[in-house]
ZAZATOR-83999 format. One record per residue: residue in one letter; x, y, z of N, C-alpha, C in turn. Coordinates in steps of 0.2 Angstrom, whole numbers, padded with zeros to 4 digits, always signed. Example, Ala and Ser with C-alpha at 12.3 -4.5 7.8 and 13.67 -1.06 7.14 Angstrom:
BEGIN
A+0066-0028+0039+0062-0022+0039+0066-0016+0039 S+0064-0011+0035+0068-0005+0036+0064+0000+0039 
END
This chain:
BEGIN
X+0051-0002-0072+0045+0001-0070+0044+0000-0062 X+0042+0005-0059+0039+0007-0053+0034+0005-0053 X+0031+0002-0047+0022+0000-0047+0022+0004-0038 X+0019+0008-0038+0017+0010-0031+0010+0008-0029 X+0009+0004-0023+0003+0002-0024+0002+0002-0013 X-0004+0000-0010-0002-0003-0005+0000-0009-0001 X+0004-0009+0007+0008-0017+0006-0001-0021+0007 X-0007-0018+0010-0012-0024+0009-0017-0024+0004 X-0015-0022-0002-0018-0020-0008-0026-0022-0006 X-0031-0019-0010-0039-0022-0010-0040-0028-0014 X-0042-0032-0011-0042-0037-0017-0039-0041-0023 X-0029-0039-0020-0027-0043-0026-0022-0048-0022 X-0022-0053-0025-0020-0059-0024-0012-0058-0022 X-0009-0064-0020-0001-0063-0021+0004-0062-0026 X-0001-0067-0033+0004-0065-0037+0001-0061-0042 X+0002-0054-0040+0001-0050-0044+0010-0046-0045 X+0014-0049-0041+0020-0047-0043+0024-0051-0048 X+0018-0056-0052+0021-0060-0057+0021-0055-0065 X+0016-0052-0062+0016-0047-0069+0021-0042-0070 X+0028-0040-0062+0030-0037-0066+0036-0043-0066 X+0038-0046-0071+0043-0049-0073+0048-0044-0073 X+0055-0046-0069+0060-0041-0073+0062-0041-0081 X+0065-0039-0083+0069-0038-0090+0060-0038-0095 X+0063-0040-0100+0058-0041-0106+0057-0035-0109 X+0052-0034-0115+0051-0029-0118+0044-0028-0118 X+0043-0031-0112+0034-0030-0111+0032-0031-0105 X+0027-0029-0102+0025-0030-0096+0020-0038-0096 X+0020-0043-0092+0017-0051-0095+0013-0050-0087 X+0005-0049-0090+0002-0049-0082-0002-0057-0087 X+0000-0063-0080-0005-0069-0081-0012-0069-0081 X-0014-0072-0085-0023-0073-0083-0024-0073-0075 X-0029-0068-0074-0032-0069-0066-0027-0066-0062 X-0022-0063-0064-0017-0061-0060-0020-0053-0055 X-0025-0052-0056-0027-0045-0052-0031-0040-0056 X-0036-0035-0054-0037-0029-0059-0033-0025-0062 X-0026-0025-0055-0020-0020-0059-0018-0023-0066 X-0014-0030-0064-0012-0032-0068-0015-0032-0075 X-0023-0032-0074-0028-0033-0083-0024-0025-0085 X-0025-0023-0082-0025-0014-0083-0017-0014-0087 X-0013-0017-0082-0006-0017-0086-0006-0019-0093 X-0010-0027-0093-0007-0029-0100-0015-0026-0103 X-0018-0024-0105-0022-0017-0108-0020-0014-0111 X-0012-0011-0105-0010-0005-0108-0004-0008-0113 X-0003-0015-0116+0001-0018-0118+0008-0015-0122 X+0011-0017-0127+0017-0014-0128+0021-0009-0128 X+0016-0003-0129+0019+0003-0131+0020+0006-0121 X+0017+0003-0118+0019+0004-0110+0025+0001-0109 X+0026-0009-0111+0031-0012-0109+0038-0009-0112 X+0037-0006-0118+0041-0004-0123+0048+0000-0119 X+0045+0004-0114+0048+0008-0110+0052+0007-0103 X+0047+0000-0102+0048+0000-0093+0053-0003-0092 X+0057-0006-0095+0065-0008-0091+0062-0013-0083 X+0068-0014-0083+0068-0018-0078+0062-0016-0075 X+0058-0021-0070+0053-0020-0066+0053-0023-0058 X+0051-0017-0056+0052-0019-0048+0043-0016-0043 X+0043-0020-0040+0036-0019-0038+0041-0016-0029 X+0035-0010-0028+0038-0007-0020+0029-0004-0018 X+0030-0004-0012+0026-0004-0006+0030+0004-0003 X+0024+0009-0003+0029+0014+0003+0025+0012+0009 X+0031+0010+0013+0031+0005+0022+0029+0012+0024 X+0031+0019+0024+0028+0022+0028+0019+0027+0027 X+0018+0025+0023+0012+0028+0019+0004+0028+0026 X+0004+0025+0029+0000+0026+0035+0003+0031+0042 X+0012+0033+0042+0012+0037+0045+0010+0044+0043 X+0009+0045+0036+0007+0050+0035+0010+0054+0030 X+0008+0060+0028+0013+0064+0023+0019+0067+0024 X+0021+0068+0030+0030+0071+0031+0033+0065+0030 X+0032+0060+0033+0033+0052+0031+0037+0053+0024 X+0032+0053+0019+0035+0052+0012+0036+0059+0010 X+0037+0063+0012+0041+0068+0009+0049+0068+0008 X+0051+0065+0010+0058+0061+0008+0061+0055+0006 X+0053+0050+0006+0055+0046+0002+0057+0045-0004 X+0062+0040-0004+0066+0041-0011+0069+0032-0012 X+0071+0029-0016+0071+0024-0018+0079+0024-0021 X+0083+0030-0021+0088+0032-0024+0088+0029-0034 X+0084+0028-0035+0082+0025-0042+0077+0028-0045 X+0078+0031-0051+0073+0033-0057+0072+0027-0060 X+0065+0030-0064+0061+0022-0068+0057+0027-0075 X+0057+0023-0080+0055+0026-0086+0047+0025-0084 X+0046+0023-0081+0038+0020-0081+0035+0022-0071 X+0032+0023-0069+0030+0024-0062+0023+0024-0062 X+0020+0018-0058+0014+0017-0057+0009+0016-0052 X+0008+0023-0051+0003+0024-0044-0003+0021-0043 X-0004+0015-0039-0010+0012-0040-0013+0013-0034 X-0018+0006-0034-0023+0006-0029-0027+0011-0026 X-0029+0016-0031-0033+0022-0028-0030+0025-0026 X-0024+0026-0023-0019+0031-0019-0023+0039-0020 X-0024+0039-0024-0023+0047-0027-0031+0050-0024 X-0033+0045-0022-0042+0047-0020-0043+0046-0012 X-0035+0047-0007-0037+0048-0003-0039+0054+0001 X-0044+0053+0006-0046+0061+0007-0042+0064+0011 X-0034+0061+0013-0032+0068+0018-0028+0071+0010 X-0027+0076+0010-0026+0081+0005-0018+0081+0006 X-0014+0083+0012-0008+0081+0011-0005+0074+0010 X-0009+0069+0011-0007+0066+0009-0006+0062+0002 X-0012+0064-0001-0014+0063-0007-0008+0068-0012 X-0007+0073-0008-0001+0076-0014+0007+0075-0014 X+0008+0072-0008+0012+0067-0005+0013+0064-0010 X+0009+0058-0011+0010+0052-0015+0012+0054-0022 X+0008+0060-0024+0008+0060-0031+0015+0064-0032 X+0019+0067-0027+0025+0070-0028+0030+0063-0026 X+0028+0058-0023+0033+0054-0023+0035+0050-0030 X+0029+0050-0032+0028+0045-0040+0034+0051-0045 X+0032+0056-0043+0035+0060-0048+0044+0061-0046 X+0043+0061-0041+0052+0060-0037+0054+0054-0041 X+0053+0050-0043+0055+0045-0046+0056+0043-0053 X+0053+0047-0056+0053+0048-0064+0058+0050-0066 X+0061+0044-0071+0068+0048-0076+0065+0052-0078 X+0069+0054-0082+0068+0059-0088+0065+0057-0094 X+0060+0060-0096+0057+0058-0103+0051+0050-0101 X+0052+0049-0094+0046+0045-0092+0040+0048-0091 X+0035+0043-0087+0029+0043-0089+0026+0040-0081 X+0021+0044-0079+0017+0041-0073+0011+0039-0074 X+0007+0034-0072+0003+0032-0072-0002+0030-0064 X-0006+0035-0066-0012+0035-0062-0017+0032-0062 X-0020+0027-0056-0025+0025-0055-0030+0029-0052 X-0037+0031-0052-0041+0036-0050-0049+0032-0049 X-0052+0031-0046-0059+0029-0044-0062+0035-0050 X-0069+0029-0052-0071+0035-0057-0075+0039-0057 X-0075+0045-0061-0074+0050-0061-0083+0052-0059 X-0088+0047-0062-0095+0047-0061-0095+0043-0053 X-0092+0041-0050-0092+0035-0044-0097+0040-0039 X-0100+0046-0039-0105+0046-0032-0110+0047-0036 X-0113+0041-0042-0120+0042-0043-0121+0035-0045 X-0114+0034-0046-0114+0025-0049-0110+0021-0043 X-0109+0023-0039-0106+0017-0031-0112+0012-0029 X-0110+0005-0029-0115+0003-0028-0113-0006-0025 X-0117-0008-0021-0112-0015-0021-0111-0021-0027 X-0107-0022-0025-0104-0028-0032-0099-0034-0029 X-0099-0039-0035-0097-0045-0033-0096-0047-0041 X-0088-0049-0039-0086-0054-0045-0082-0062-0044 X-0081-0064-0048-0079-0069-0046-0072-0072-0052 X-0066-0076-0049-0062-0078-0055-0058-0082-0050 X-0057-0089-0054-0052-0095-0051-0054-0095-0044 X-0059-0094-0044-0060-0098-0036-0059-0091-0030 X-0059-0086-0034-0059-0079-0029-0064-0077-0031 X-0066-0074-0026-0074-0069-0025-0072-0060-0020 X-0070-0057-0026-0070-0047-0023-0076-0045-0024 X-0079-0041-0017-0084-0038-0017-0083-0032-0014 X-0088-0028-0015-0088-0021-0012-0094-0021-0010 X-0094-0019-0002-0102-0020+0002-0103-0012+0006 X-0108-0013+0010-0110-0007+0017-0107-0001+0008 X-0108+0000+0006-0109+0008+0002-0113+0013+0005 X-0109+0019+0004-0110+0023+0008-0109+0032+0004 X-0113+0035+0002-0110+0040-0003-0112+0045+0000 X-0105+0050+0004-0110+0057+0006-0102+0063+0002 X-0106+0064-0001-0103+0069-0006-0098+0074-0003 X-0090+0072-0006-0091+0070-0012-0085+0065-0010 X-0089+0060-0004-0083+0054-0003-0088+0049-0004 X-0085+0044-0006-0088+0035-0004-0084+0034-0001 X-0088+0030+0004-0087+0024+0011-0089+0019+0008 X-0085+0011+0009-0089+0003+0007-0083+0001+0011 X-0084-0008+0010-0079-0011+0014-0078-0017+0009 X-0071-0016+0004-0070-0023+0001-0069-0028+0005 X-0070-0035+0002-0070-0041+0004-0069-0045-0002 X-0063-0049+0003-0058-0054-0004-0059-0060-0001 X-0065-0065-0005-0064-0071-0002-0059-0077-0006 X-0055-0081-0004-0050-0084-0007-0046-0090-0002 X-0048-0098-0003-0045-0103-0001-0049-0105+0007 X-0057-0101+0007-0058-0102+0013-0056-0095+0019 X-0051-0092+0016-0049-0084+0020-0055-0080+0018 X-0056-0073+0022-0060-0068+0019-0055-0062+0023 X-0055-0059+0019-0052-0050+0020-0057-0045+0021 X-0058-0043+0025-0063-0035+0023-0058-0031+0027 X-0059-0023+0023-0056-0018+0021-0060-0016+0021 X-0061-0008+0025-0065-0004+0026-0060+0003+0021 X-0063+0005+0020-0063+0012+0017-0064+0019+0013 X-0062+0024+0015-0067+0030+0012-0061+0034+0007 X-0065+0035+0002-0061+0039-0004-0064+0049-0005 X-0061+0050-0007-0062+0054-0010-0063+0057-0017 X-0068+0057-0022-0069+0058-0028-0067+0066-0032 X-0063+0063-0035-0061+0068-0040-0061+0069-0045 X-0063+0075-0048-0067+0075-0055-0059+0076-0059 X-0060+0079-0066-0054+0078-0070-0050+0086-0070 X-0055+0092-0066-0049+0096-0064-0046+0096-0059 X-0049+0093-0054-0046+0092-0048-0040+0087-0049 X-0039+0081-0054-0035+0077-0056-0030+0081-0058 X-0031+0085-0062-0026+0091-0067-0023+0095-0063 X-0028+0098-0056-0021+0102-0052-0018+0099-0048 X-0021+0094-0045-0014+0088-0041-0007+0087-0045 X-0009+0086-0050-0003+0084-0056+0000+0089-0055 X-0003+0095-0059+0002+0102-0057+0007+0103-0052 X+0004+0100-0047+0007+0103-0039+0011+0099-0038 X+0013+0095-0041+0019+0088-0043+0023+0089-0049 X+0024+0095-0052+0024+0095-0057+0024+0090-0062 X+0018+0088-0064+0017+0084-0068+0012+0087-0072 X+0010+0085-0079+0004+0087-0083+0001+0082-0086 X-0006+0081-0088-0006+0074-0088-0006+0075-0099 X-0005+0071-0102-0003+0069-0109-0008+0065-0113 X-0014+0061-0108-0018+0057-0112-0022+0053-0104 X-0027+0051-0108-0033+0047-0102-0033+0041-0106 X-0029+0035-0102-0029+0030-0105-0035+0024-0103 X-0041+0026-0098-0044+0024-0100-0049+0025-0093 X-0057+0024-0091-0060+0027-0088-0059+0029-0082 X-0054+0026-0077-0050+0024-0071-0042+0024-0072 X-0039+0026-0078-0032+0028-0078-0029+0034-0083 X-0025+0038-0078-0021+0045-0082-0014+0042-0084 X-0013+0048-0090-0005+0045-0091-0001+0053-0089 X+0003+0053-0087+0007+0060-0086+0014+0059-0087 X+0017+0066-0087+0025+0067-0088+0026+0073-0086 X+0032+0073-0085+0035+0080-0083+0032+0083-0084 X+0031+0091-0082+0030+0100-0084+0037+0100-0086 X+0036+0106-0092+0041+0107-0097+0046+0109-0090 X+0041+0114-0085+0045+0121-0080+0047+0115-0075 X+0046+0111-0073+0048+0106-0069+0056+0104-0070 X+0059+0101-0076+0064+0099-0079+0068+0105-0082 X+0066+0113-0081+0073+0117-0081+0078+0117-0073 
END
């Protein structure tokens, strides 16, 4: 498994790279180990079933831009590829198709990508919030919604430190989801759940 995600994630702690254990026949995300990681062990067996060895990656160039990862390549296929932390919802458009052609560059054959998306109601439901777990406190504050982005500024308190992260999305409804995919050629196969796509190839992709 490929996990695409960013190197200063919002809000997930460090060991969220204990969920991807290499080898096994499942993906094993720890108690409190992150919202990715719940999301992973959610999507439990029938995900792990496939993902082979597991390797967590950062694209280091992803702030110079989309020519940047226009050639990134890992020299490695993976049955499983995991675009996370919102990537897909950012507002520069080359870039966001960027990302989702990287995740696809990377797809064995007969795999499956998996996308994270801000939800699909989020410019009428964005709103501040606060949770709490093992002594961490994620929030979302300063919200901001002018159609059809949200502005807020995560904050990750933990051990005495606090992070804030500022940032603006861009909200995408589910056709807008379905021609991004396209344009990577990908099609998406199933909605695994209100903030996650599952996709694979285009048949015309793999002639």
């Amino acid at each position: 498994m490929l996990l695409i995600r960013r190197r200063r994630p919002i809000g997930e702690p460090a060991d969220i790279d204990r969920v991807l254990a290499a080898g096994g026949d499942r993906v094993v995300a720890p108690l409190g180990s992150s919202r990715i990681g719940d999301a992973l062990r959610g999507f439990g067996g029938e995900l792990g079933a496939a993902s082979g060895e597991a390797v967590t990656h950062w694209l280091p160039d992803l702030d110079a831009g989309a020519a940047s990862l226009a050639t990134h390549d890992l020299g490695a296929r993976f049955a499983v590829v995991v675009l996370a932390s919102h990537l897909v919802n950012t507002p520069d458009a080359a870039l966001r198709a960027a990302l989702v052609r990287a995740a696809a560059r990377h797809l064995a054959s007969g795999g499956r990508v998996l996308i994270e998306h801000h939800p699909l109601d989020w410019l009428d439901t964005a709103a501040e919030s606060w949770t709490e777990r093992d002594g961490r406190r994620l929030g979302m504050v300063d919200v901001r919604i002018d159609r059809p982005f949200v502005a807020a500024v995560s904050v990750f308190e933990a051990g005495g430190a606090v992070v804030r992260q500022p940032f603006r999305a861009l909200v995408l409804d589910d056709a807008e989801l379905d021609a991004g995919l396209a344009a990577a050629g990908l099609h998406r196969t199933r909605r695994l759940g209100p903030t996650w796509l599952e996709a694979e190839a285009a048949a015309k992709s793999l002639e």
